[in-house]
C-alpha positions as CSV (number, residue, x, y, z in Angstrom):
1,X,0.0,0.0,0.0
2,X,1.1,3.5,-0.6
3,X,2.0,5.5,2.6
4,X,-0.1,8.6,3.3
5,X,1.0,11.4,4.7
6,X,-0.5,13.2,7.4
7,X,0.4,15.8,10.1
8,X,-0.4,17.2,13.6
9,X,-0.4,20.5,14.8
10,X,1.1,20.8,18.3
11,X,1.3,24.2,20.5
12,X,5.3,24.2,19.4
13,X,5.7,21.7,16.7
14,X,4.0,20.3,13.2
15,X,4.6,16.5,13.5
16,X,4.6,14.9,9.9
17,X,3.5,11.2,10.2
18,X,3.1,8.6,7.1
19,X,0.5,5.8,7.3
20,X,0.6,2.7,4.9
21,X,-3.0,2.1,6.2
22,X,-4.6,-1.6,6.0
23,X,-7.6,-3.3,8.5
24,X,-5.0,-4.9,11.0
25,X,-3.8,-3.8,14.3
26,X,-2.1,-1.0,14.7
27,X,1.8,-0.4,14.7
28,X,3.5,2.4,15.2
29,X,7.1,2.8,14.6
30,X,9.5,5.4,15.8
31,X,13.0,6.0,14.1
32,X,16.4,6.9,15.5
33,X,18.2,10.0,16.2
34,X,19.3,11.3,12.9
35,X,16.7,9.4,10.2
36,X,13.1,10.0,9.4
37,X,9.7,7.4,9.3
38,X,10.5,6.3,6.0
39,X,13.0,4.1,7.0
40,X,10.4,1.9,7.9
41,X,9.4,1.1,4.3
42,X,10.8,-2.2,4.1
43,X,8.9,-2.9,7.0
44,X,5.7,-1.5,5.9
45,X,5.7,-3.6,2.3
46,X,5.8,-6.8,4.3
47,X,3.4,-6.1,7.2
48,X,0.3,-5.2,5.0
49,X,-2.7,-7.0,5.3
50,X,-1.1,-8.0,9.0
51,X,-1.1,-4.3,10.4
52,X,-2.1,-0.7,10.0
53,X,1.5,0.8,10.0
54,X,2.4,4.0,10.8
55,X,5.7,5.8,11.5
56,X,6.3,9.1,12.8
57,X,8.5,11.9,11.9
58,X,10.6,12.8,15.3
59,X,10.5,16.6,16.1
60,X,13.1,18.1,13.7
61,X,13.3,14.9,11.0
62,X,11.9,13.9,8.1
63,X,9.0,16.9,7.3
64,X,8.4,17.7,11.1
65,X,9.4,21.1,11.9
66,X,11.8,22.3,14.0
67,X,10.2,23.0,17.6
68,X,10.3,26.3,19.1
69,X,10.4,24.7,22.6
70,X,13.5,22.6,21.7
71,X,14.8,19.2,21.4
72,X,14.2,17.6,25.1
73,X,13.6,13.9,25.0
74,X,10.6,14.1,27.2
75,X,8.9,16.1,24.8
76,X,9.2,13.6,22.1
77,X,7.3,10.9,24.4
78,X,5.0,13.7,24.3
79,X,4.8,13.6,20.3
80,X,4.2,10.4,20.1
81,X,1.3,10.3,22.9
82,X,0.0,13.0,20.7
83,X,-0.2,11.1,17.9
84,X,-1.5,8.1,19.2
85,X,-4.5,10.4,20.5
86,X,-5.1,11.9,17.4
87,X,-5.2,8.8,15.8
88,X,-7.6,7.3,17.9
89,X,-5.3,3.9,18.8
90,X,-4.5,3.8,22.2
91,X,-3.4,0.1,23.2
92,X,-1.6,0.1,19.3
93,X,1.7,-1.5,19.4
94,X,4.5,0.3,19.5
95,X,8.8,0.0,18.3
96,X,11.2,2.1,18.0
97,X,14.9,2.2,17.4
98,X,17.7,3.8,19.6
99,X,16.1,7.2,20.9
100,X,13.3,6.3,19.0
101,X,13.0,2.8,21.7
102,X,13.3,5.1,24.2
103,X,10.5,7.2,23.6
104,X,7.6,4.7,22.8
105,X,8.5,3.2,26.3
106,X,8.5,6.3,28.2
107,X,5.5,6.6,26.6
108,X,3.9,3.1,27.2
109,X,5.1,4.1,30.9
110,X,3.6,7.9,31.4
111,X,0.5,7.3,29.5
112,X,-1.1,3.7,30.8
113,X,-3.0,2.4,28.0
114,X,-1.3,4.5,25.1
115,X,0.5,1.5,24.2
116,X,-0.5,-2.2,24.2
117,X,2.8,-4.3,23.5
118,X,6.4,-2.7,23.0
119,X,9.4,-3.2,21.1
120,X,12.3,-1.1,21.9
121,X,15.2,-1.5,19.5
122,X,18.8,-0.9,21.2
123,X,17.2,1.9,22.9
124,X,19.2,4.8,25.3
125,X,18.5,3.5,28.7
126,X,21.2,5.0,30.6
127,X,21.4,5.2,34.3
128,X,23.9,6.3,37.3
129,X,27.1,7.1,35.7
130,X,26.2,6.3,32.3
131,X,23.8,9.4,32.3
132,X,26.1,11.9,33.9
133,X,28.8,10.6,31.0
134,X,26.0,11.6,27.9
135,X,26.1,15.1,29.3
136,X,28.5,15.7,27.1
137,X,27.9,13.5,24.2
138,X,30.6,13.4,21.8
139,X,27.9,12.5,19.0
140,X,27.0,16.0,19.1
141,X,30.0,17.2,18.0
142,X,30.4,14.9,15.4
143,X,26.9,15.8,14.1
144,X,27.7,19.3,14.0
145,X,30.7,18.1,11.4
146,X,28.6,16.3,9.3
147,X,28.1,17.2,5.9
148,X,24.9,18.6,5.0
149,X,24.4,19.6,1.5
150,X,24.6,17.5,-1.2
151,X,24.5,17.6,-5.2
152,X,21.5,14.6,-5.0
153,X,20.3,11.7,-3.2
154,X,21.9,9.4,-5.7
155,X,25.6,10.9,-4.7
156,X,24.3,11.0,-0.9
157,X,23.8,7.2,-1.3
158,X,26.9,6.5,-2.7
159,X,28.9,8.2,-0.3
160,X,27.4,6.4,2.6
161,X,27.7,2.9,0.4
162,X,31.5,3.5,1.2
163,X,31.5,4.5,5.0
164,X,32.0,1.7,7.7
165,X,28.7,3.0,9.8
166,X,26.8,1.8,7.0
167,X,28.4,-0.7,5.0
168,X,26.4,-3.9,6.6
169,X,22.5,-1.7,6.4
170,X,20.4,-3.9,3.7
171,X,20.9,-1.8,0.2
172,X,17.1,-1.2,0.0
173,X,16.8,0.3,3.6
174,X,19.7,2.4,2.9
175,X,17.8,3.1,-0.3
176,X,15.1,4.3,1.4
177,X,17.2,6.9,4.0
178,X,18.9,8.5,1.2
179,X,16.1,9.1,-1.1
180,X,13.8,10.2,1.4
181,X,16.1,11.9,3.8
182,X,17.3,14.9,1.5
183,X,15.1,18.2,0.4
184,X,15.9,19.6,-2.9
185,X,16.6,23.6,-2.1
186,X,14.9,26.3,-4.6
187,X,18.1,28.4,-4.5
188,X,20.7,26.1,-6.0
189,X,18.4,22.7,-6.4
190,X,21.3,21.2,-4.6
191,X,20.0,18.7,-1.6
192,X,20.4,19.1,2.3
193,X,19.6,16.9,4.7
194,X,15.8,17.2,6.1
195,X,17.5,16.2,9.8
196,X,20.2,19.3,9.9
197,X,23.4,18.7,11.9
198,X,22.5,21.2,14.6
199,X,19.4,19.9,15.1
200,X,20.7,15.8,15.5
201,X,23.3,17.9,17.7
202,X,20.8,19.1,20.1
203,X,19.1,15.6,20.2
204,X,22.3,13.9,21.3
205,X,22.9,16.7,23.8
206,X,19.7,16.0,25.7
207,X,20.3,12.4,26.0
208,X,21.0,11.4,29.8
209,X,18.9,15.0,30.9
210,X,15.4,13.1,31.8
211,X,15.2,10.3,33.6
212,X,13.3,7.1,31.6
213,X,13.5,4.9,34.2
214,X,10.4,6.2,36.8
215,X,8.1,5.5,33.5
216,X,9.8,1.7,32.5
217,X,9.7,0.5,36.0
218,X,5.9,0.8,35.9
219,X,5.1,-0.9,32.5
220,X,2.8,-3.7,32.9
221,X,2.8,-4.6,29.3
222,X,4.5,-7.2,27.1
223,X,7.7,-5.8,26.5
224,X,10.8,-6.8,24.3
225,X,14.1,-5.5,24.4
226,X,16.3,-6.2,21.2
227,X,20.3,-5.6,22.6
228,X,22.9,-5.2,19.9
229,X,25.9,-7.0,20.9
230,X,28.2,-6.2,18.2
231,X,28.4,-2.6,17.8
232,X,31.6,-0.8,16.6
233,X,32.4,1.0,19.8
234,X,31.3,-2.4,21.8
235,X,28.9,-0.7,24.0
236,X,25.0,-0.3,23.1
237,X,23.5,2.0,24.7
238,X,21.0,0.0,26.1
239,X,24.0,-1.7,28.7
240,X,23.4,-5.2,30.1
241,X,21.0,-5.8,32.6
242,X,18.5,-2.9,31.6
243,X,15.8,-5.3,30.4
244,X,15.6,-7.2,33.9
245,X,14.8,-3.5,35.5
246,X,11.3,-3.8,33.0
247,X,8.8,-6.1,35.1
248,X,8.3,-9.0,33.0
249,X,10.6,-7.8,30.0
250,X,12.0,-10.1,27.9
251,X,15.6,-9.5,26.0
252,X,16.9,-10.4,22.8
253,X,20.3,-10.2,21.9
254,X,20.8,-9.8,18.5
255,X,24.9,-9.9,16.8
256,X,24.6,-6.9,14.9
257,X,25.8,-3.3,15.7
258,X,23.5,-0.4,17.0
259,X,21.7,-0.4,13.5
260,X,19.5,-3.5,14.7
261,X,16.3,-2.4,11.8
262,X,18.9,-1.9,9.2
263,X,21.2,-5.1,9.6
264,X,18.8,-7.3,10.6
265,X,15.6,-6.4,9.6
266,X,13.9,-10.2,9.5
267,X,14.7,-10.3,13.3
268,X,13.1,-7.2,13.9
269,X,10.2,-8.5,12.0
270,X,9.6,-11.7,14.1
271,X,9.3,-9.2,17.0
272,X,7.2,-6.7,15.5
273,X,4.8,-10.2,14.8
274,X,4.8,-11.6,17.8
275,X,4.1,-8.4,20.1
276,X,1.4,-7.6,17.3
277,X,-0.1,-11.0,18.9
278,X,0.4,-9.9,22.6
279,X,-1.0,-6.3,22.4
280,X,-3.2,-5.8,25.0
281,X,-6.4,-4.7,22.4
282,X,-7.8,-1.3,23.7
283,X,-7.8,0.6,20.2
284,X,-10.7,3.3,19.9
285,X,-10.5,3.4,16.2
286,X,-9.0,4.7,13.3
């Protein structure tokens, strides 16, 4: 099915969603710092006719705008509780990847019945020291040094083809981030990235600011936790032993690096399946 774009109007932010539409249950999916919803497209071609998919924009990514109350990870739980309202599919299930993981469970956790089943991907769970240390997240400066304008998405793609971050992501999904994740500019109809450096900047610099874990210590929903256990720096940031904290989580460890949905999407699949099967059905409609 073709996605369908749609958007929400909040008090400091316009909230670009896409939804691939279909009579099953609902699934809503929720990128990583840096990307935009459609990511998700391989995804989304292989759930239809099992799920209503939808993916979300993050505040600042994709065709979201950039928030006049800033980049605070809190309020992106509160985007995607927004959505969900709007929507009308509270008790949908919900995944997300890295920042993305943590946001649909702090949202599960704040807003009881928002979200029936939960799959967070390698999310940022940090805790104790681990917090204190993302303070000054050296992924914001890097993002600040990233190159943002390009002559086309085609050149975009190839240039990422040849970088070690990317060079085990499934062609088709890198496809899909290159071609979707540049806007064409009027002035010199070269292409910049629809995710700007200082924007994924300030992201990375509120990481370890709000506390998740008052939210995931109260989940009383099917949860599971997919751990990468081969990334390039060999620490996820989801660290071992965060999944026991979530009552009656259940981990999966998967050999890839932090770019679980993009190296191993068939895993990811099976878990998107099975917690479609375990949501806890409280949907209110489309």
């Amino acid at each position: 099915m073709k996605p369908v774009s749609g958007f929400l109007q909040r008090e400091h932010v316009r909230l670009h969603y896409v939804d691939w539409g279909g009579d099953g249950p609902p699934l809503v999916l929720v990128h990583a710092t840096g990307f935009h919803a459609r990511l998700w497209d391989w995804y989304a071609e292989r759930m239809a006719g099992r799920a209503r998919v939808i993916a979300i924009d993050q505040r600042g990514h994709g065709d979201s705008s950039i928030p006049d109350d800033g980049f605070a990870w809190g309020c992106s739980t509160e985007d995607l509780h927004a959505l969900i309202e709007h929507l009308g599919i509270a008790g949908c299930t919900a995944a997300g990847h890295s920042s993305g993981g943590t946001a649909a469970a702090t949202c599960a956790g704040r807003f009881p019945g928002s979200i029936g089943a939960l799959v967070p991907i390698d999310p940022v769970l940090p805790w104790g020291e681990r917090r204190e240390h993302l303070r000054s997240n050296p992924m914001a400066e890097a993002a600040r040094r990233r190159r943002n304008v390009w002559e086309s998405p085609h050149q975009f793609e190839a240039t990422m083809q040849q970088r070690e971050a990317f060079r085990l992501w499934r062609p088709e999904i890198l496809a899909h981030y290159a071609h979707h994740g540049l806007r064409r500019r009027k002035e010199d109809h070269h292409y910049e990235l629809k995710c700007a450096p200082e924007s994924e900047a300030l992201v990375f610099e509120g990481a370890g600011r709000d506390d998740p874990w008052p939210a995931l210590e109260s989940l009383r929903i099917p949860v599971t936790v997919l751990r990468a256990t081969a990334t390039a720096t060999g620490v996820s940031p989801c660290p071992p032993g965060a999944a026991a904290r979530i009552p009656g989580a259940r981990e999966l460890l998967v050999p890839t690096t932090h770019f679980i949905p993009m190296e191993a999407p068939e895993t990811v699949l099976a878990a998107l399946e099975a917690a479609l099967m375990e949501r806890e059905p409280r949907t209110t409609g489309r």
